[in-house]
C-alpha positions in Angstrom: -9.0 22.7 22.6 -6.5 19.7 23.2 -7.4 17.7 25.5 -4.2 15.4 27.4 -5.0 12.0 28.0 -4.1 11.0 31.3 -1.3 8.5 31.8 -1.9 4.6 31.4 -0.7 2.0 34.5 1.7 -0.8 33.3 -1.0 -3.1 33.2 -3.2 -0.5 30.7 -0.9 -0.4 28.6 0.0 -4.0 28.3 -3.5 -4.7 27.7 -3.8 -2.3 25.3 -0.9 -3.4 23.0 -2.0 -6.8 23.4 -5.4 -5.9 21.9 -3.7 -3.7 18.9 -1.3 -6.6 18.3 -4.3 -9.4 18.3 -6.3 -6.7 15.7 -3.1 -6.9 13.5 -2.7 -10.3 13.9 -6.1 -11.2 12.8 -6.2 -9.0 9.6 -2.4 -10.6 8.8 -4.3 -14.2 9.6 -7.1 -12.9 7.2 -4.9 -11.9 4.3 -2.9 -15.3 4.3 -6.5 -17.3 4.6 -7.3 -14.8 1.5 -4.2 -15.4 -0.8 -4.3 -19.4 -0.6 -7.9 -20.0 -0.8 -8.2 -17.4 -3.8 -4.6 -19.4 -5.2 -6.9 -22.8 -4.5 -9.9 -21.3 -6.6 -7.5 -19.9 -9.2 -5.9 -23.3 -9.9 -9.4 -25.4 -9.5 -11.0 -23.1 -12.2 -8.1 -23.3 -14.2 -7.8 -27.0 -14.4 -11.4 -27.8 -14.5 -12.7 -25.4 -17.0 -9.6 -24.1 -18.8 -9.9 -20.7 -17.9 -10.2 -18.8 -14.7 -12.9 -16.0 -15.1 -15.8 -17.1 -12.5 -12.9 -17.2 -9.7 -12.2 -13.9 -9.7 -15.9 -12.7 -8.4 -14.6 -14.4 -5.1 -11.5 -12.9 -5.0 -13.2 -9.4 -5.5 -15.6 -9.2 -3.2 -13.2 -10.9 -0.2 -10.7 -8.5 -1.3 -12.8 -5.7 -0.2 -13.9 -7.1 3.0 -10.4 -7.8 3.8 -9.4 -4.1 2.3 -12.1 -3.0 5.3 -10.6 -5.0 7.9 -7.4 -3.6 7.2 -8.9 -0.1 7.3 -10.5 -0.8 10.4 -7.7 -2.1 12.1 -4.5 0.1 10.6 -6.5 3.3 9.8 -9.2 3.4 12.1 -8.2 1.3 15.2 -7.5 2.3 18.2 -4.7 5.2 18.6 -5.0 6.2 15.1 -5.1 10.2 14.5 -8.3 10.3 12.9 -9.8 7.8 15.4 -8.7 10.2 18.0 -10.2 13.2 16.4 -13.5 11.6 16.0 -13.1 10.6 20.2 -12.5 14.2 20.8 -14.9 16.0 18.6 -18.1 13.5 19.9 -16.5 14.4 23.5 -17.1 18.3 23.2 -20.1 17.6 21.1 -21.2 15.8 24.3 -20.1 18.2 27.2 -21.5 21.3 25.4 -24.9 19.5 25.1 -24.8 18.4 28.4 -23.8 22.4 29.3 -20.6 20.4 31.5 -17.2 21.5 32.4 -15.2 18.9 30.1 -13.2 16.9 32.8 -10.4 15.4 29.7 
């Protein structure tokens, strides 16, 4: 049962690729913060201790909070298959518990 989504006004859609763009934008701000800092610690760890093996603990674990943002906003945002699935699935799951007519 596919459901059509009814059409967007201009002014939907504008705000909606504003938002998708902002999401983007964030995760591509969070990936630059990510590479210099991790660079900085690289090079302090290098210079003061004459190896680098305690910075790359930081660079591990903010790599996989970044690896979520990115999931979150490429994979799972808004207007990605699977998110739509999910939307559609919970929907019925809804209506037939609620014994409704499914108005989408």
């Amino acid at each position: 049962m596919d459901h059509a989504m009814s059409p967007l006004s201009p002014e939907q859609i504008d705000r909606l690729a504003r938002k998708r763009a902002a999401a983007k934008m964030g995760w591509f701000v969070h990936a630059g913060v990510y590479a210099v800092v991790n660079t900085l610690l690289l090079l302090a760890a290098q210079a003061a201790f004459g190896h680098r093996t305690w910075s790359v603990f930081p660079a591990l674990g903010w790599g996989i909070g970044l690896a979520m943002h990115g999931l979150a906003v490429f994979v799972l945002g808004g207007g990605s298959p699977l998110r739509r699935l999910l939307e559609r699935r919970a929907r019925e799951r809804l209506v037939t518990e609620q014994g409704l007519r499914d108005p989408w």
